[in-house]
Every structure is written in structure tokens, then in C-alpha cells.
C-alpha positions as CSV (number, residue, x, y, z in Angstrom):
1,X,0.0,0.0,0.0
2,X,1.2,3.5,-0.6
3,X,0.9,4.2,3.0
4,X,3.1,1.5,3.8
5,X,5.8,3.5,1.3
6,X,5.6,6.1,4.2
7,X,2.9,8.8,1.7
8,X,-0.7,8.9,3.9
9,X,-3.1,10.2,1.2
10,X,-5.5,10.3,4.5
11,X,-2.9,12.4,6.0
12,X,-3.0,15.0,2.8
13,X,-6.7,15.6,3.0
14,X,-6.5,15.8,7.0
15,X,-4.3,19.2,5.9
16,X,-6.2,20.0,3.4
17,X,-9.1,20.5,5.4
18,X,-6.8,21.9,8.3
19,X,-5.5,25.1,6.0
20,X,-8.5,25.8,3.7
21,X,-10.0,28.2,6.3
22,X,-6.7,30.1,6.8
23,X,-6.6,30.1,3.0
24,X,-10.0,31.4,2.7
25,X,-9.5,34.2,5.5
26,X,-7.2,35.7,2.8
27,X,-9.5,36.0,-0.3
28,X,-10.9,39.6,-1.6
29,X,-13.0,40.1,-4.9
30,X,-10.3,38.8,-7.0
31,X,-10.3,35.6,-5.9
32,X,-12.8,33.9,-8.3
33,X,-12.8,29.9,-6.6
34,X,-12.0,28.3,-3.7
35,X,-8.8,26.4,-2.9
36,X,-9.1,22.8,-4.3
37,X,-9.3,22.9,-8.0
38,X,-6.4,22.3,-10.3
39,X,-5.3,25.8,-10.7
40,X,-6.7,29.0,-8.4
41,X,-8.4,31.9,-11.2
42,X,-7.4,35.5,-9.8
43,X,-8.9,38.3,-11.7
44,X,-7.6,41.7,-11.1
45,X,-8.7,44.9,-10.4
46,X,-6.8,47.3,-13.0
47,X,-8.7,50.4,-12.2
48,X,-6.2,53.2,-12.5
49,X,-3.4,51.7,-14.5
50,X,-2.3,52.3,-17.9
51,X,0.1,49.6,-18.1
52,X,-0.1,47.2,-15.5
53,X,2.9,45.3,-15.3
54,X,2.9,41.6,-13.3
55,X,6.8,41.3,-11.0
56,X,7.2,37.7,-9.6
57,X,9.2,36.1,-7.3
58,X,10.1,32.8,-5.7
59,X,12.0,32.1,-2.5
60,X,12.2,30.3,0.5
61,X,13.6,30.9,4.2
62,X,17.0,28.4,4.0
63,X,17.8,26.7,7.1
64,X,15.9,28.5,9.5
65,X,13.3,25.8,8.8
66,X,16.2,24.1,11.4
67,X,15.4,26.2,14.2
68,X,12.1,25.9,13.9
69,X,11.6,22.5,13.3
70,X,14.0,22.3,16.9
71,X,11.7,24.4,18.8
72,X,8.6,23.0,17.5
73,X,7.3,26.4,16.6
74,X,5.8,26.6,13.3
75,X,3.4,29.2,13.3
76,X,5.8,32.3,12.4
77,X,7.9,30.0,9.3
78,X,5.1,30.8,7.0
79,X,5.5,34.3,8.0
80,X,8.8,34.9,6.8
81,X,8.3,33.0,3.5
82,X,5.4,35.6,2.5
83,X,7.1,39.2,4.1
84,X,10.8,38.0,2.5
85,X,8.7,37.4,-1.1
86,X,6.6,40.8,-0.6
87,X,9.6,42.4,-0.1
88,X,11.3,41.4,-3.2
89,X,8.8,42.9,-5.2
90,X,7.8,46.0,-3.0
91,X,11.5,47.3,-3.8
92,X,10.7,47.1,-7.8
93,X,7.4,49.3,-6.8
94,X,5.0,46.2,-6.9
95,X,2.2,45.6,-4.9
96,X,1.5,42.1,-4.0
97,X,-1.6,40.0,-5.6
98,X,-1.3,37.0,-4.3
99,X,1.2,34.4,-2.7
100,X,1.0,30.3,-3.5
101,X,2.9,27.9,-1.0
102,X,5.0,24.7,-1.7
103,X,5.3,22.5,1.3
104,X,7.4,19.4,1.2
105,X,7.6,17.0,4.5
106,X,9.6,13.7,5.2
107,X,6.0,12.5,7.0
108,X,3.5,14.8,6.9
109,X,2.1,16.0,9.8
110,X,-1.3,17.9,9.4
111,X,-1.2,20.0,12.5
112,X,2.2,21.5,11.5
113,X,1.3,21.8,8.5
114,X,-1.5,24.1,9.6
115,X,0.6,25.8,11.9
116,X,2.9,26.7,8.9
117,X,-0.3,27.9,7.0
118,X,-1.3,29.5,9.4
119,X,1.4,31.7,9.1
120,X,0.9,32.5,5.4
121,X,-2.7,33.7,6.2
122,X,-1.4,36.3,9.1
123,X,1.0,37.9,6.7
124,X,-1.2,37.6,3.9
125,X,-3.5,39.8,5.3
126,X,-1.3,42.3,7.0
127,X,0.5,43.1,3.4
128,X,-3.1,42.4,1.5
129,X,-2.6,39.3,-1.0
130,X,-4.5,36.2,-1.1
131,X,-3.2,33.0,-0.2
132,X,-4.8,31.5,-3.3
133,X,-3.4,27.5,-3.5
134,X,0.2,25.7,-3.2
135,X,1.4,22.1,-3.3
136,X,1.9,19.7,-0.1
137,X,3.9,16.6,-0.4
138,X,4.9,14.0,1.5
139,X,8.4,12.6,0.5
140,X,9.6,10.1,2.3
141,X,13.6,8.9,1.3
142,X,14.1,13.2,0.4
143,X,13.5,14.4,3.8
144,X,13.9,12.9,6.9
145,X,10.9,11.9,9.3
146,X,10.4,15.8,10.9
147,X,12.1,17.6,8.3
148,X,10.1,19.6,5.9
149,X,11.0,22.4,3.2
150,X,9.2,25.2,2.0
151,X,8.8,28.1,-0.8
152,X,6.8,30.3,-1.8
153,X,5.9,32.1,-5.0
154,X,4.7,35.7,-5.0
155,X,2.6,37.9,-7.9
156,X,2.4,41.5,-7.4
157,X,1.2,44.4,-10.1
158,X,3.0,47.8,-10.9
159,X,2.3,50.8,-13.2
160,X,4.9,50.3,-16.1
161,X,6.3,54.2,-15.7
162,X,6.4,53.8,-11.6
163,X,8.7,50.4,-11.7
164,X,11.9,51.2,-9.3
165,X,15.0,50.0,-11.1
166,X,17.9,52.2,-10.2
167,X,18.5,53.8,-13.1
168,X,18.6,57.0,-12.4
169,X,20.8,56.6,-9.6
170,X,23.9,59.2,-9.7
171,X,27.1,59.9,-7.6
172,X,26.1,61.5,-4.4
173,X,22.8,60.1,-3.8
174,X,22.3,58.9,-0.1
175,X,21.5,55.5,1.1
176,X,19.2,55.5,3.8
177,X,19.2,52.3,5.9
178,X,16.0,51.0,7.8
179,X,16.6,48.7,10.3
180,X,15.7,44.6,10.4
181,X,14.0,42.3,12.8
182,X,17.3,39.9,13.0
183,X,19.1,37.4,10.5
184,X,15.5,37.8,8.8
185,X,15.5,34.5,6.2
186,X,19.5,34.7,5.5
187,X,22.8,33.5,7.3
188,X,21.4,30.1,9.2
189,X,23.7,27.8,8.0
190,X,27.1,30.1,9.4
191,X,24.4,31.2,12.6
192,X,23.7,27.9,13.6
193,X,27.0,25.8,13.1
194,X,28.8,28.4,15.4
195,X,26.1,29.3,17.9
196,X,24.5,25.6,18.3
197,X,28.3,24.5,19.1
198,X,28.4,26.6,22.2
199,X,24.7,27.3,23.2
200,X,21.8,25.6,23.5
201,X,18.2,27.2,21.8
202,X,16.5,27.5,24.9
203,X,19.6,29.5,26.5
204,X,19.2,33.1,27.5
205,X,21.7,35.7,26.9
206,X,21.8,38.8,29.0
207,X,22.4,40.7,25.9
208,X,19.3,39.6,24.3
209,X,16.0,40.0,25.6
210,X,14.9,36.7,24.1
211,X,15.9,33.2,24.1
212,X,18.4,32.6,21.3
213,X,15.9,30.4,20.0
214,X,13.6,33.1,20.3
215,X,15.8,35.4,19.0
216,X,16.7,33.3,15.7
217,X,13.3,32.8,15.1
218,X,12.3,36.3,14.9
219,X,9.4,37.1,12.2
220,X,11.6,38.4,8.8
221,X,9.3,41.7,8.8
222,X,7.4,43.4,5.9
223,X,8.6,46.7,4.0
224,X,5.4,46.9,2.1
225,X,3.6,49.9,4.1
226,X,6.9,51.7,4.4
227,X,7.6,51.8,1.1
228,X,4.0,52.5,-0.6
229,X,4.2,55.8,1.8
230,X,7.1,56.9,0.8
231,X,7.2,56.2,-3.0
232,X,4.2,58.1,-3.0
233,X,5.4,61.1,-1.5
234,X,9.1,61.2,-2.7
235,X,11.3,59.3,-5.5
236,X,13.2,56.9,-4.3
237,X,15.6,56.6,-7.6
238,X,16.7,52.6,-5.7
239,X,15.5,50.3,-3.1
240,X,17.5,47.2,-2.1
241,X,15.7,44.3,0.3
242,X,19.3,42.9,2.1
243,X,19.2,39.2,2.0
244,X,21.6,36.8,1.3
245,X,24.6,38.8,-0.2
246,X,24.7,41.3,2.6
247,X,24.3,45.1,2.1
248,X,27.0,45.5,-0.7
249,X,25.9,42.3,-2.4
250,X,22.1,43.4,-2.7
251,X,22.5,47.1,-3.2
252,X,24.9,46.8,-6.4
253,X,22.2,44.9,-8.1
254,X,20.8,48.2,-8.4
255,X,23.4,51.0,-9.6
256,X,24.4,51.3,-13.1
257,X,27.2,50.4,-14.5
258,X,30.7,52.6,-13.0
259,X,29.0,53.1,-9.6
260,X,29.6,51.4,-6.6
261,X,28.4,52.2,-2.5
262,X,30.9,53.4,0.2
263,X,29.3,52.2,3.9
264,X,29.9,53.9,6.8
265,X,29.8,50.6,8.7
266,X,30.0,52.8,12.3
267,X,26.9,54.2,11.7
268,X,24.5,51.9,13.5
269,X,24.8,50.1,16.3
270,X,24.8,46.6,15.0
271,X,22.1,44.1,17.3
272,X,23.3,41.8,19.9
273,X,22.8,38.5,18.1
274,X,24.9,39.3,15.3
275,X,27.1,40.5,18.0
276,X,26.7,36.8,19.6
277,X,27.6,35.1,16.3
278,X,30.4,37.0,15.1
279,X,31.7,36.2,19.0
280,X,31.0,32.6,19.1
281,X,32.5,31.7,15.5
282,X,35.3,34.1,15.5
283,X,34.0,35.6,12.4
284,X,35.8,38.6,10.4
285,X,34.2,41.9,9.9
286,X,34.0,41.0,6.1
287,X,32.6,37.3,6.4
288,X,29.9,39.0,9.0
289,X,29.2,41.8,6.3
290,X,28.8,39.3,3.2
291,X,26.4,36.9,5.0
292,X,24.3,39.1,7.2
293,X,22.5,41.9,7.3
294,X,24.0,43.5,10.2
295,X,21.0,45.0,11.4
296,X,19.6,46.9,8.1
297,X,17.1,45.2,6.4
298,X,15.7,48.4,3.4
299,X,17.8,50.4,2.1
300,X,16.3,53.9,0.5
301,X,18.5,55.5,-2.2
302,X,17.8,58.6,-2.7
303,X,18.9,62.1,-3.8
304,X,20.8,64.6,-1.0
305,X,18.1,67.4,-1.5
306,X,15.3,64.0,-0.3
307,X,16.7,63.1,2.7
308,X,15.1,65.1,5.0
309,X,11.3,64.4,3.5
310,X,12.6,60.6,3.5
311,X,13.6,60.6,7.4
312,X,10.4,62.9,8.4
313,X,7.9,60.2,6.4
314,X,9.8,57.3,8.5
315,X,9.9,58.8,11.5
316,X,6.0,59.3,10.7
317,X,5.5,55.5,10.9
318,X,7.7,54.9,13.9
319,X,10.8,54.3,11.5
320,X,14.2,54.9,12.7
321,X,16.2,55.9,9.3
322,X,19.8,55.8,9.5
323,X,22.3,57.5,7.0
324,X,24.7,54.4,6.7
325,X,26.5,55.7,3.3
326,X,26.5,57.3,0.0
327,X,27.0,56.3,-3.5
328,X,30.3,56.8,-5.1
């Protein structure tokens, strides 16, 4: 029997019926069907564009699955799959549609799975797409009994003329840095070889006001309102979402050809937990810099004369901007 291959068909439809609610908590007018058929319909609402342009994306959240999957804590996973995703497309000027989810388990397990779905529906909601459908499998021989992997795959809409590429980024303009919520979804596998090696999960740090568990497992947090006010208000000529890559890596992606970005790497007070890593591994400045984010999650580029504007609309919505360099 297939069951006795280790795949429990009873098992899929347990989850299925476990997540459609959270799927349905997401749906607006677009959504044309519920979750169940062989593809989700989505129709639009293209009132007030000219050119309405679709920006995609497809992730996932790396090894933090690990830490997770430790603590037995599922219910914030599925949160940074969806903000990491919205992110990659709020910086190009998009606004997300809706998200699809690809869960693979060793054994499936229908009340993590929910847990994990769960999380897609909270941040689906708080940035405004619908969780519309996704894939669960059950692979036993791939992943280990208790292991599971994720992606996601985002859709998002933008007016042709107001896509944010960079290219009109010059010498001089100012990068503005917004700060993260932690390692966010990048840097697990260096964070957890040479933090797990000296501390346990459950340990608490004086310099942390968590659990390093906790701490590691902090919610990768959504630019999406930030940036929506202030591209409204302002140009932003660049916006780079730090992930893996670090802050040079990402916000090169951006400039035009003969450019580069100087960092004033003093600038900001970097958090304790990248503090606790660089400690534990004896990790160089420069490794710490390439992996992580180092406590900046957004960065804004923008033009001298925009700077004040940019730091009064952040400070608005409880921001604090930093001036962390300039491009050269």
C-alpha cells in the first residue's frame, strides 16, 4: 500500500481541510474559486493603471526551517516566507496579488502543517494578497521523518512608468538604511554551526531579551507599508531588500554600470545577536558583512536634497532611518 511506502493520502486531506480556512481568511473580490481545483483563477482589479505590469518572485527561508523545526514552533515560518517574497517585489514598486505555497515533509504532519499555514494567512492579510493555493507533499527517502521544506511564489502588479529599477541613480545620492528584525531568512547555516556548538536554543543571553531560539526565530518583517508611503510622496531613484549577499551584495544589483556604495559601517549600532555570532564563530568583519544583514534590512536611495522628507515620512511610521552611506 502507498501508505506502507511512508505517503498517507489520509494524512493530505486531513491538511487540506486543516489550512483551507486560513486560505479562505485571505480572499478579496479577485479571488474567483476556492482552494481545491487544479489551478486558483485570480482576476484583477486594474482600475487606475495604464500599463499594468505583473513582478514575480520565488523564495524560500533556507535553514531556519532548522530552528524551527527544533523548537517545534511553526506558526511564524510561513510568515517569513510571504514578508521575505513581498519584499522582493515592493522594492521594484509592486504591490503584492497573491502568494502560492509549496510545502514538502519527510512524514507529513497535518497539525504542523496548519501551523505553517497558518502563518501564510497572518502575513497575507497584513500586506493584502491572497493566499490562493500551493502544493503539499509528502516525500519520504528526500527528507527525513520531521524535516520539511518550504517556498513560496509571489505575484504583485505595478504601473509600467512607476517600476523602481535604479536607473537614475547618480554619484552622491544617499542610502538611507531602515533597520531589520534579525538574521531575517538569510545566514542560518554560518548562525547555527557556530552558535548551536556553544549554546543551547533554549539558552538566554543577557544581551538579548529573548531566548536565542527566540531570537533566531524572529518574524523576517514586511517593508510593504513603508515603502507605498514613501514612494508616493518622494522618489526613491533605488530600493534594495538585504538578504543573502549582505548590504554591498544586494544594493549593487541596483546601480548602473561605473557606480559602486561606500558604507559607513559605524553608523549603527549593529544588534546583539549578530554580535553573539560574530563572538562565538570568531567571524571577520568582512565574512559577518557578506552573509548578514548586520542589522539593516531596506535600504532607500535617494537624492541629498530628499533626505530630510525621507527621514520625516519614517519617522511618521515609527521608522528609525539611519544614514549608513553614499554612492560613489
Amino acid at each position: 500500500m502507498y501508505e506502507d511506502a511512508g505517503v498517507s493520502i489520509k494524512a493530505g486531506d486531513e491538511t487540506v481541510q486543516k489550512i483551507k480556512n486560513y486560505a479562505k481568511s485571505t480572499f478579496n473580490k479577485s479571488v474567483l474559486e476556492d482552494i481545491g481545483l487544479f489551478g486558483a483563477f485570480f482576476q484583477p482589479d486594474l482600475t487606475g493603471y495604464n500599463e499594468p505590469v505583473l513582478v514575480s518572485s520565488v523564495d524560500g527561508v533556507g535553514t531556519k526551517l532548522k530552528i524551527a523545526i527544533q523548537l517545534n514552533k511553526h506558526n511564524t515560518i510561513g510568515q517569513d516566507l510571504v514578508n521575505h517574497c513581498v519584499n522582493d517585489i515592493a522594492v521594484c514598486g509592486a504591490e503584492p496579488l497573491f502568494f502560492m505555497d509549496y510545502m514538502a515533509f519527510g512524514k507529513l504532519d497535518p497539525v504542523v502543517a496548519a501551523e505553517i499555514v497558518k502563518g501564510f494567512s497572518i502575513a497575507c492579510k497584513e500586506n493584502g494578497c491572497a493566499l490562493i493555493g500551493g502544493e503539499t507533499a509528502e516525500m519520504p527517502g528526500v527528507y527525513q521523518i520531521g524535516d520539511y521544506d518550504l517556498s513560496g511564489t509571489i505575484v504583485g502588479i505595478v504601473e509600467k512608468s512607476k517600476i523602481i529599477k535604479g536607473k537614475s541613480i547618480i554619484k552622491s545620492d544617499v542610502l538611507i538604511g531602515i533597520p531589520s528584525s534579525g538574521l531575517h531568512t538569510n545566514g542560518y547555516s554560518l548562525a547555527r554551526k557556530v552558535i548551536l556548538d556553544k549554546y543551547s536554543l533554549n539558552d538566554k543571553i543577557s544581551s538579548l531579551n529573548n531566548t536565542i531560539g527566540d531570537e533566531l526565530l524572529s518574524v523576517h518583517r514586511s517593508y510593504l507599508q513603508l515603502i507605498k508611503t514613501i514612494k508616493n510622496k518622494i522618489e526613491l531613484k533605488g530600493i534594495s531588500h538585504i538578504t543573502g549577499g549582505g548590504i554591498v551584495g544586494n544594493t549593487k544589483r541596483i546601480l548602473p554600470e561605473g557606480l559602486k556604495i561606500k558604507i559607513g559601517w559605524n553608523k549603527w549600532e549593529v544588534p546583539a545577536i549578530f554580535k553573539l555570532i560574530q563572538q562565538a564563530g570568531e567571524i571577520s568583519d568582512e565574512e559577518m558583512r557578506e552573509v548578514f544583514n548586520m542589522g539593516i534590512g531596506l535600504i532607500f536611495v535617494v537624492s541629498k536634497n530628499e533626505v530630510e522628507a525621507a527621514f520625516k515620512l519614517c519617522s511618521e511610521l515609527n521608522e528609525n532611518p539611519i544614514v549608513i552611506g553614499e554612492v560613489e
